[in-house]
mmCIF file of the C-alpha atoms, coordinates in Angstrom:
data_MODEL
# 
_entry.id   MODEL 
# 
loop_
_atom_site.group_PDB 
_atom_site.id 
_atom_site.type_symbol 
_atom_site.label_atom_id 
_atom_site.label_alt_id 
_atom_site.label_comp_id 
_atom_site.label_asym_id 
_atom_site.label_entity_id 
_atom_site.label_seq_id 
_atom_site.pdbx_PDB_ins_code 
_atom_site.Cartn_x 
_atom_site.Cartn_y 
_atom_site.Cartn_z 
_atom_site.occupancy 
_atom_site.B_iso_or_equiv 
_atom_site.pdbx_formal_charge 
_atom_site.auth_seq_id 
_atom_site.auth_comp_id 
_atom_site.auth_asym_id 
_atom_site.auth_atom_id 
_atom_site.pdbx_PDB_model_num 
ATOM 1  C CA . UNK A 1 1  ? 20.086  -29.235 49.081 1.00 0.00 ? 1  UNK A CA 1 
ATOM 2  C CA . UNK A 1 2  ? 16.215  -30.425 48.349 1.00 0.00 ? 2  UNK A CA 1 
ATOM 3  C CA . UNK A 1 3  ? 16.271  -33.215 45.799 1.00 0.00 ? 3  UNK A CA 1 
ATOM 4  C CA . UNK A 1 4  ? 12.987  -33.011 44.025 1.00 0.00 ? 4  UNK A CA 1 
ATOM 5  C CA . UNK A 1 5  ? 10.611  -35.946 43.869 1.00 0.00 ? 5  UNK A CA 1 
ATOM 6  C CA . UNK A 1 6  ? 8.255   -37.146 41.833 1.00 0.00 ? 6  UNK A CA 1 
ATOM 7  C CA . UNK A 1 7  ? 4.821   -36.146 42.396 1.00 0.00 ? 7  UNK A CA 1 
ATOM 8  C CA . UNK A 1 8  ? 1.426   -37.893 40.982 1.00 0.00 ? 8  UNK A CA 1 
ATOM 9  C CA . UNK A 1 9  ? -0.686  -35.685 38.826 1.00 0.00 ? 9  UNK A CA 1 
ATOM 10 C CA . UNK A 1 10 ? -4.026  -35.095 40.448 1.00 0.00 ? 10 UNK A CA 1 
ATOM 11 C CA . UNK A 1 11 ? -6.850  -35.908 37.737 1.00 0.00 ? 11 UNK A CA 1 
ATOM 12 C CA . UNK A 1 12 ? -9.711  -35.505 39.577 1.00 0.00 ? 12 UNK A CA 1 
ATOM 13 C CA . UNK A 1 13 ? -8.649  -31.540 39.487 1.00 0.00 ? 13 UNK A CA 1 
ATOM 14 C CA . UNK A 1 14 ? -8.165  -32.300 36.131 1.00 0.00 ? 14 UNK A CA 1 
ATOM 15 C CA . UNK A 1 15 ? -11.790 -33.671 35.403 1.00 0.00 ? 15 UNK A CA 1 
ATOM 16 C CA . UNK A 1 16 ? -13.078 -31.019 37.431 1.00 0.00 ? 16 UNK A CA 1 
ATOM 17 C CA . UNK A 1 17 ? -11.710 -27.688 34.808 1.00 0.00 ? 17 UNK A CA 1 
ATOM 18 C CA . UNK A 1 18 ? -11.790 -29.663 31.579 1.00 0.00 ? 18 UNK A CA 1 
ATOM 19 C CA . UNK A 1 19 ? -14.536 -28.476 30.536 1.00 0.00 ? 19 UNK A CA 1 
ATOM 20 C CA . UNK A 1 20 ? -13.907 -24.949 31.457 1.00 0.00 ? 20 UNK A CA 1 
ATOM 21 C CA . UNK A 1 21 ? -10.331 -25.476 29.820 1.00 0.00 ? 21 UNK A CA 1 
ATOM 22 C CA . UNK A 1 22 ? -12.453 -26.647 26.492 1.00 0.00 ? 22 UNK A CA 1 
ATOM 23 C CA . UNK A 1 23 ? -14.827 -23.961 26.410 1.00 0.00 ? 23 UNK A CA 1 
ATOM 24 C CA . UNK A 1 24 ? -11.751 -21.751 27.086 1.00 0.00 ? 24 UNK A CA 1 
ATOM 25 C CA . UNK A 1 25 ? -10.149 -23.014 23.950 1.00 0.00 ? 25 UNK A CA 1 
ATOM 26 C CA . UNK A 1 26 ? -13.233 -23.243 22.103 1.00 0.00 ? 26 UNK A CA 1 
ATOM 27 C CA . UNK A 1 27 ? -13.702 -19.034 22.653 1.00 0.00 ? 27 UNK A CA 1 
ATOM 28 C CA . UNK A 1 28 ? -10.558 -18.385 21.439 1.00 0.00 ? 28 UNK A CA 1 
ATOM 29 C CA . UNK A 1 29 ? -11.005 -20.636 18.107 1.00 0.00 ? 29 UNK A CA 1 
ATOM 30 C CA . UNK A 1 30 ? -14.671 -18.832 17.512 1.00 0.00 ? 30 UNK A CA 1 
ATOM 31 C CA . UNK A 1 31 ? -13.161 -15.347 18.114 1.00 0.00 ? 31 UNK A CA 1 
ATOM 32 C CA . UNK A 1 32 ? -10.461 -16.147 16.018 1.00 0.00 ? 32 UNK A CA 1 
ATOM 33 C CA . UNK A 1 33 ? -12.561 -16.939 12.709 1.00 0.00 ? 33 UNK A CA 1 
ATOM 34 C CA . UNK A 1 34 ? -14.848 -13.980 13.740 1.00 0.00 ? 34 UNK A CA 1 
ATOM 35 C CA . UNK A 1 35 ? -11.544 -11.442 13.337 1.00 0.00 ? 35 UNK A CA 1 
ATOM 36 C CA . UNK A 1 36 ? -10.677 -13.777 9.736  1.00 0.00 ? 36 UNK A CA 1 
ATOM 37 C CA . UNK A 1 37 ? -14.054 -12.935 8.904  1.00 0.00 ? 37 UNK A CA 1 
ATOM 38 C CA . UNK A 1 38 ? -14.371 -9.283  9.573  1.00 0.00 ? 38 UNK A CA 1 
ATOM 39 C CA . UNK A 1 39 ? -10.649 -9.048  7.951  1.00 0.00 ? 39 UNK A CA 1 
ATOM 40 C CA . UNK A 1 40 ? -11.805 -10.367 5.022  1.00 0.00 ? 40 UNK A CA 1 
ATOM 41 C CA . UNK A 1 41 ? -14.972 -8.095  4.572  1.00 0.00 ? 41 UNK A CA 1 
ATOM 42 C CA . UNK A 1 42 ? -12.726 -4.954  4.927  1.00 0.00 ? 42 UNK A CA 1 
ATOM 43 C CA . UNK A 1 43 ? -10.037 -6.500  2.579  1.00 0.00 ? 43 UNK A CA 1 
ATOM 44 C CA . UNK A 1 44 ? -13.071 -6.911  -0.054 1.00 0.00 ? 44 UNK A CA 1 
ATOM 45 C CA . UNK A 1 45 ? -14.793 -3.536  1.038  1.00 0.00 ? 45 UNK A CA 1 
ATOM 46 C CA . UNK A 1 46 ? -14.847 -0.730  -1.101 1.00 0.00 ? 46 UNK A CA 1 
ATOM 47 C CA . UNK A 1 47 ? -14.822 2.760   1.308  1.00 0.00 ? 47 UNK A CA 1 
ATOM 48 C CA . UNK A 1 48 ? -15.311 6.025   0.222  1.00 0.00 ? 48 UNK A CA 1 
ATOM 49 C CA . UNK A 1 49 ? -14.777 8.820   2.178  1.00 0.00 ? 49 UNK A CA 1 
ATOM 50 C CA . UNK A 1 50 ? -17.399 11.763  1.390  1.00 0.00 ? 50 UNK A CA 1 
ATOM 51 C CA . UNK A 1 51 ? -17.196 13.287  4.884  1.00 0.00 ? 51 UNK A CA 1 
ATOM 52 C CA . UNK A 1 52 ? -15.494 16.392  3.268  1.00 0.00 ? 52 UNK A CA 1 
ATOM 53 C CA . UNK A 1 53 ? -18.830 16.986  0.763  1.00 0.00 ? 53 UNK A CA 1 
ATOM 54 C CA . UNK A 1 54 ? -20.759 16.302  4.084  1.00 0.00 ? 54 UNK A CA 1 
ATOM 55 C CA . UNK A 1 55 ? -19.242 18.980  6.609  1.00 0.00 ? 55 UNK A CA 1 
ATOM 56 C CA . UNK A 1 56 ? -19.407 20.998  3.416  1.00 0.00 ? 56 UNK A CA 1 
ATOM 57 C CA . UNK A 1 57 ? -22.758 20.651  2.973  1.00 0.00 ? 57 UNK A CA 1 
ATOM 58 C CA . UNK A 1 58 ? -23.149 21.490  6.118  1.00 0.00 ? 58 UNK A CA 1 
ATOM 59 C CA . UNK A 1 59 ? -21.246 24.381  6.584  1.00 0.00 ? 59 UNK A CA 1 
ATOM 60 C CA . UNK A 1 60 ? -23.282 25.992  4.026  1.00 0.00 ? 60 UNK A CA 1 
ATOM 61 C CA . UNK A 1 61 ? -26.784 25.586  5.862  1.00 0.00 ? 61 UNK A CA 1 
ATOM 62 C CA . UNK A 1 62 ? -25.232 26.861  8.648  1.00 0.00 ? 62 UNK A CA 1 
ATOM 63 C CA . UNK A 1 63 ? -24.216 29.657  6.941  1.00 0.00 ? 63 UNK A CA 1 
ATOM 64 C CA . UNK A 1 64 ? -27.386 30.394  4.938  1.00 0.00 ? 64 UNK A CA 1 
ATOM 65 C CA . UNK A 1 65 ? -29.368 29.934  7.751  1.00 0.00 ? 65 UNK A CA 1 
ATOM 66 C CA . UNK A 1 66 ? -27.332 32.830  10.065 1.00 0.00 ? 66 UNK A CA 1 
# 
């Protein structure tokens, strides 16, 4: 049976992807307030839904004009 060791953690590998890592972390943070953001414009948002009167409109050129 292997016994495990201790091994010494390599921070020069470390230095080397902080800032990557950071600007990782830093992404996910801005694209998290973005989605809060857009969630709260279509909590606020008042939709109405007039495609009906549109295709209706619509349909009625189409048929005047045949």
């Amino acid at each position: 049976m292997e016994s495990l060791g201790r091994k010494m953690a390599d921070s020069s590998a470390w230095v080397k992807q902080k800032d990557a890592q950071r600007n990782q972390l830093l992404e996910a943070v801005r694209q998290a307030r973005i989605q809060q953001y857009v969630d709260g414009l279509r909590a606020k948002a008042k939709i109405v839904d007039r495609r009906k009167d549109i295709f209706r409109t619509q349909a009625a050129a189409d048929a005047a004009s045949s």
